[in-house]
C-alpha positions as CSV (number, residue, x, y, z in Angstrom):
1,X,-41.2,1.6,-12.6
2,X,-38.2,3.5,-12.2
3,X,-36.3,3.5,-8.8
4,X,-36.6,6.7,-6.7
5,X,-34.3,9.1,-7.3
6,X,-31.3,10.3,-5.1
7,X,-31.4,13.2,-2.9
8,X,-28.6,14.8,-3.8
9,X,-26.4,13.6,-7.4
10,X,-23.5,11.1,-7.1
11,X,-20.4,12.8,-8.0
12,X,-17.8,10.5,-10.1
13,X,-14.8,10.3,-11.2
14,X,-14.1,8.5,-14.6
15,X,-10.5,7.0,-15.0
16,X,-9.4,4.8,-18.1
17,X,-6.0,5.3,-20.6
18,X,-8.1,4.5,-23.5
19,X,-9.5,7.9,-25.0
20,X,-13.2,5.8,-26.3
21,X,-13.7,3.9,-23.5
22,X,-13.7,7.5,-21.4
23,X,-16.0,8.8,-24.5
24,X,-18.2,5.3,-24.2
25,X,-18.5,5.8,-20.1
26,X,-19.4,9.7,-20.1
27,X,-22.1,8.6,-23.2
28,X,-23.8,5.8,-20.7
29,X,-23.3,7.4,-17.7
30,X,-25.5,10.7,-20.2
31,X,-28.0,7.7,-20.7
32,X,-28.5,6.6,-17.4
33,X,-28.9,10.4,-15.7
34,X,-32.8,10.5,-15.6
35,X,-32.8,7.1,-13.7
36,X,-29.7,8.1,-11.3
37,X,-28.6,11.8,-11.1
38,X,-24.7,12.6,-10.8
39,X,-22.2,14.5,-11.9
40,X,-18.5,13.5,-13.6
41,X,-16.3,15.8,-11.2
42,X,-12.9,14.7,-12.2
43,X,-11.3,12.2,-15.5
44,X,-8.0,10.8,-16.1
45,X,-6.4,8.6,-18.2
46,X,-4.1,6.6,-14.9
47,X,-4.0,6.6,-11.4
48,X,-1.7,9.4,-10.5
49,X,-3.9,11.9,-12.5
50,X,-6.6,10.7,-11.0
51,X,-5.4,11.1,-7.9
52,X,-3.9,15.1,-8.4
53,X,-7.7,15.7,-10.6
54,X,-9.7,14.8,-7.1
55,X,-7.5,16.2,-4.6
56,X,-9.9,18.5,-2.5
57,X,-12.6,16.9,-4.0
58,X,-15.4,14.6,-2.5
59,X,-16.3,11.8,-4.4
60,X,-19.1,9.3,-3.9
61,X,-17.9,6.8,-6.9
62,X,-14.7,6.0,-8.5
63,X,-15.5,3.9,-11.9
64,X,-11.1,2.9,-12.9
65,X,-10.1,0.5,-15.4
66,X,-7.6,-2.0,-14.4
67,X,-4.5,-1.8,-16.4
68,X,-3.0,1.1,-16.9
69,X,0.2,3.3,-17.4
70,X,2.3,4.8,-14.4
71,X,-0.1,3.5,-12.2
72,X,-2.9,1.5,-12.3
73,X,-6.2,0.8,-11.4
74,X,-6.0,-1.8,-8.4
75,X,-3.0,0.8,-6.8
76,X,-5.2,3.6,-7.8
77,X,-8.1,2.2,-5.5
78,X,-5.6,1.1,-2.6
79,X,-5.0,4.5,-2.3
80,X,-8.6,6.1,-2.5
81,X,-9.4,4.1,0.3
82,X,-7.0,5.6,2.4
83,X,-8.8,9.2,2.0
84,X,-11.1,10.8,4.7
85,X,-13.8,10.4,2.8
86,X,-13.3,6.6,0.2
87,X,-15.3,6.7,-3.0
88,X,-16.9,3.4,-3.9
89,X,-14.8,1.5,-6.7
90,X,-16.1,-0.2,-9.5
91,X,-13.3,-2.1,-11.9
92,X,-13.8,-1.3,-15.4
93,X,-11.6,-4.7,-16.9
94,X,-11.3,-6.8,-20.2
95,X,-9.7,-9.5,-18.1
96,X,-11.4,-12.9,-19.2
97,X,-14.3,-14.6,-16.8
98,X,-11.1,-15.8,-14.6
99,X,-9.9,-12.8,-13.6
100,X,-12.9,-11.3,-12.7
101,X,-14.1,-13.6,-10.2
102,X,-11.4,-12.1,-8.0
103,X,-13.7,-9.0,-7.9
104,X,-17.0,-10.8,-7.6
105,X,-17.1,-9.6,-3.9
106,X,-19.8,-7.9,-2.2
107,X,-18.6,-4.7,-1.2
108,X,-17.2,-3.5,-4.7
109,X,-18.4,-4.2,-8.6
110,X,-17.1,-4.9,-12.0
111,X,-18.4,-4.0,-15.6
112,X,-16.7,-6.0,-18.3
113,X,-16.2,-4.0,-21.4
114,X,-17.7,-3.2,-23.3
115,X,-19.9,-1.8,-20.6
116,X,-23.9,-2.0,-21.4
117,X,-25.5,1.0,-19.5
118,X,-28.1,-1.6,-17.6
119,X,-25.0,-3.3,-16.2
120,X,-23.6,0.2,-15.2
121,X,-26.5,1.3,-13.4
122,X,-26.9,-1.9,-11.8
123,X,-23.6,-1.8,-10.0
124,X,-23.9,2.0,-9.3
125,X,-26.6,1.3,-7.3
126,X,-25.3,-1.8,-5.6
127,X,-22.1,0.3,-4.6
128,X,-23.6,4.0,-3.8
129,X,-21.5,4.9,-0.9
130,X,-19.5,1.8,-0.2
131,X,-15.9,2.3,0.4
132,X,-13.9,-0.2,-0.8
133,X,-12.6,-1.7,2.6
134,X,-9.0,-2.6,3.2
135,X,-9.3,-6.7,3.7
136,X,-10.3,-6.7,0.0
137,X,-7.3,-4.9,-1.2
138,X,-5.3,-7.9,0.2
139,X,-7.3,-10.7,-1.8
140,X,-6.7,-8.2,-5.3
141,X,-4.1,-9.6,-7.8
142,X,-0.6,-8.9,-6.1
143,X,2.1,-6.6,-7.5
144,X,4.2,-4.0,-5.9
145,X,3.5,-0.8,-5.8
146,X,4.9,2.3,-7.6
147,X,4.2,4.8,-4.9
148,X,3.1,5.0,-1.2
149,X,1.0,7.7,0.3
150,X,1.4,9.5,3.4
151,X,-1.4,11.5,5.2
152,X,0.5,15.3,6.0
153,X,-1.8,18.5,7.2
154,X,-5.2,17.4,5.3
155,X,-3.7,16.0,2.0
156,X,-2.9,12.2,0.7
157,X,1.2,12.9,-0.6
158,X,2.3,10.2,-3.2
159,X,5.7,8.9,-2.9
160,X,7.2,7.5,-6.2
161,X,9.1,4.4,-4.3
162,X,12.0,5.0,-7.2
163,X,12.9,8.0,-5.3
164,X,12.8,6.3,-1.6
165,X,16.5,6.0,-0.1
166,X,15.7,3.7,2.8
167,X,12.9,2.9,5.5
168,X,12.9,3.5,8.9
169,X,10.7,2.0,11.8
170,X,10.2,4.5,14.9
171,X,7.7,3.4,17.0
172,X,4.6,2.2,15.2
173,X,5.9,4.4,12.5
174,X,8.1,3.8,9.6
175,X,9.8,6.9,7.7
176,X,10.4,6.9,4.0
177,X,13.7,9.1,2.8
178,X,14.0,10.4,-0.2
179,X,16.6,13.0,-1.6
180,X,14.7,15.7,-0.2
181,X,12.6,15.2,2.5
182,X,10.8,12.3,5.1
183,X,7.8,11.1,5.3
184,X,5.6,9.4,7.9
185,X,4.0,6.1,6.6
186,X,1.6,4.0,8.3
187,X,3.0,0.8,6.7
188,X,5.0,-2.1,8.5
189,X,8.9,-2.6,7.6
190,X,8.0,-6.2,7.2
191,X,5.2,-5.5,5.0
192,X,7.8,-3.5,2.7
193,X,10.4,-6.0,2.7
194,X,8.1,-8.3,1.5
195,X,6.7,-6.1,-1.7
196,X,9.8,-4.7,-2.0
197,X,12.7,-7.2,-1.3
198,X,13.5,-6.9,-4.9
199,X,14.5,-2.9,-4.4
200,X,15.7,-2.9,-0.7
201,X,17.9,-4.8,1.4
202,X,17.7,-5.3,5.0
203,X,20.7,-3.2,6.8
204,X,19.2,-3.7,10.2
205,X,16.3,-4.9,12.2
206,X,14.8,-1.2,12.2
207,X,15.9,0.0,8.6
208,X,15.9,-1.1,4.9
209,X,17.8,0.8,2.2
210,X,17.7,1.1,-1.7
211,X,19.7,-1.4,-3.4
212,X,20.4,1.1,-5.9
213,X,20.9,4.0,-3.3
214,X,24.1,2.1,-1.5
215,X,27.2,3.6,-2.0
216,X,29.6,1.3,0.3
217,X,29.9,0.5,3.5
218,X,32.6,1.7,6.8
219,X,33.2,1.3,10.0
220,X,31.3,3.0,12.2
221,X,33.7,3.6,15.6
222,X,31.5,1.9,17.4
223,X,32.9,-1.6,17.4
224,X,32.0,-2.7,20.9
225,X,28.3,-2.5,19.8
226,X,27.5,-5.4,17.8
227,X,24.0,-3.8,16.3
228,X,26.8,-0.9,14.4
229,X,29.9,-1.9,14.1
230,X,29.8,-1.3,10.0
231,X,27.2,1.6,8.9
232,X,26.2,1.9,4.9
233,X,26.9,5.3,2.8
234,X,24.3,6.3,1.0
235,X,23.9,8.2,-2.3
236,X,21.6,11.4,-2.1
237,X,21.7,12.0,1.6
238,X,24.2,12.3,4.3
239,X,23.0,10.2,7.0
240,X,24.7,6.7,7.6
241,X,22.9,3.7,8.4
242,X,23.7,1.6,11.0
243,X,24.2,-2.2,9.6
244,X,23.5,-5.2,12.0
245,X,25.9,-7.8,12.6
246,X,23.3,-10.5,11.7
247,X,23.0,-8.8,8.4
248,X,26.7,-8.1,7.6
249,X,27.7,-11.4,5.8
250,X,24.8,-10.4,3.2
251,X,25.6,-7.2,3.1
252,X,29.1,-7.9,2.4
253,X,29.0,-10.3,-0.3
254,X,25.8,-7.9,-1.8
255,X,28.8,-5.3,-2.0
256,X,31.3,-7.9,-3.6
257,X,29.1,-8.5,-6.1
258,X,28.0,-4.7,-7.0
259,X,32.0,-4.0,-7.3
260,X,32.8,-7.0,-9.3
């Protein structure tokens, strides 16, 4: 006997690099309607279209491969659940019968390709309006990500972390500087020192800058205050960053080394 229907169609989107495996999804997803209505409302072929496709956009279910280019599936699902409204994910992976045991959990699915339209109705079923909640994003394989998002009048902005000058924490804040503009991110600085500590360096207790983004370093005029006595000089924006005692040593043979 077939299950009851829904009340109103789930509304998808479809997100894989690989042209056939899109085709193979939208022809399964054709196969399954009469037992589960819905309707594809956005596809994309990484994360950052994905993202720009749904923007204004509700979405019940979000089916994302894994690996893909500019940005990829496990980002791509960090920062769905950070919308208003969180789709349900379900990975779409060839990773061997290892690797997907890190997604056996029981708030979000997987369908191992090549997907069987059974096993795709199955987990559309078991995840129909389940957000994928925050704690699981921490036990997903690791890697640092290429952009961070920012919550501004109604919209999820994407920031490409290549184009972040430093971080700043205000408050329970931290701002991320670009060329152009700030932005408010609801991240901890030690939280982005720890991705990131490949790409910034720790100036001071409140501020990490862009490796690449540090032009030299001068004396402030402030030498009676330990916490400024030397600030940084960045490229791309005006500002000068104060640079703690504590960190000076490191900083100063960081700048030996990037004039030697």
């Amino acid at each position: 006997m077939n299950a009851p229907a829904l009340a109103s169609p789930l509304l998808l989107l479809i997100c894989d690099d690989e042209a056939p495996a899109l085709a193979r999804l939208r022809d399964l997803l054709a196969d399954i309607a009469p037992e589960l209505p819905h309707v594809i409302v956005a596809e994309a072929d990484n994360g950052l279209r994905a993202l720009a496709a749904i923007e204004g956009l509700r979405v019940d279910v979000a089916l994302v491969d894994i690996r893909m280019p500019k940005m990829d599936g496990i980002e791509l699902a960090a920062h769905l659940s950070r919308l208003e409204h969180p789709p349900a994910v379900i990975f779409v992976t060839a990773y061997d019968a290892y690797a997907v045991q890190a997604f056996e959990l029981n708030a979000v699915d997987y369908l191992v390709k090549p997907v069987r339209a059974l096993r795709l109705l199955e987990a559309l079923r078991k995840v129909h309006r389940h957000p994928l909640p925050s704690a699981l994003l921490e036990q997903l394989p690791p890697g640092a990500r290429s952009h961070l998002s920012c919550h501004e009048r109604g919209r999820l902005l994407l920031i490409a972390v290549a184009d972040i000058v430093y971080f700043r924490a205000d408050l329970k804040y931290v701002t991320a500087r670009t060329g152009e503009r700030e932005f408010l991110l609801d991240e901890s600085l030690t939280h982005l020192e720890q991705e990131f500590g490949a790409q910034f360096i720790r100036l001071h207790r409140g501020v990490l800058a862009a490796r690449e983004a540090i032009a030299g370093f001068e004396k402030s005029g402030t030498g009676d205050d330990a916490e400024t006595q030397w600030q940084a000089i960045l490229r791309d924006v005006p500002e000068r960053l104060p640079v703690s005692r504590r960190q000076w040593p490191l900083l100063k043979s960081y700048a030996r080394r990037l004039s030697s």
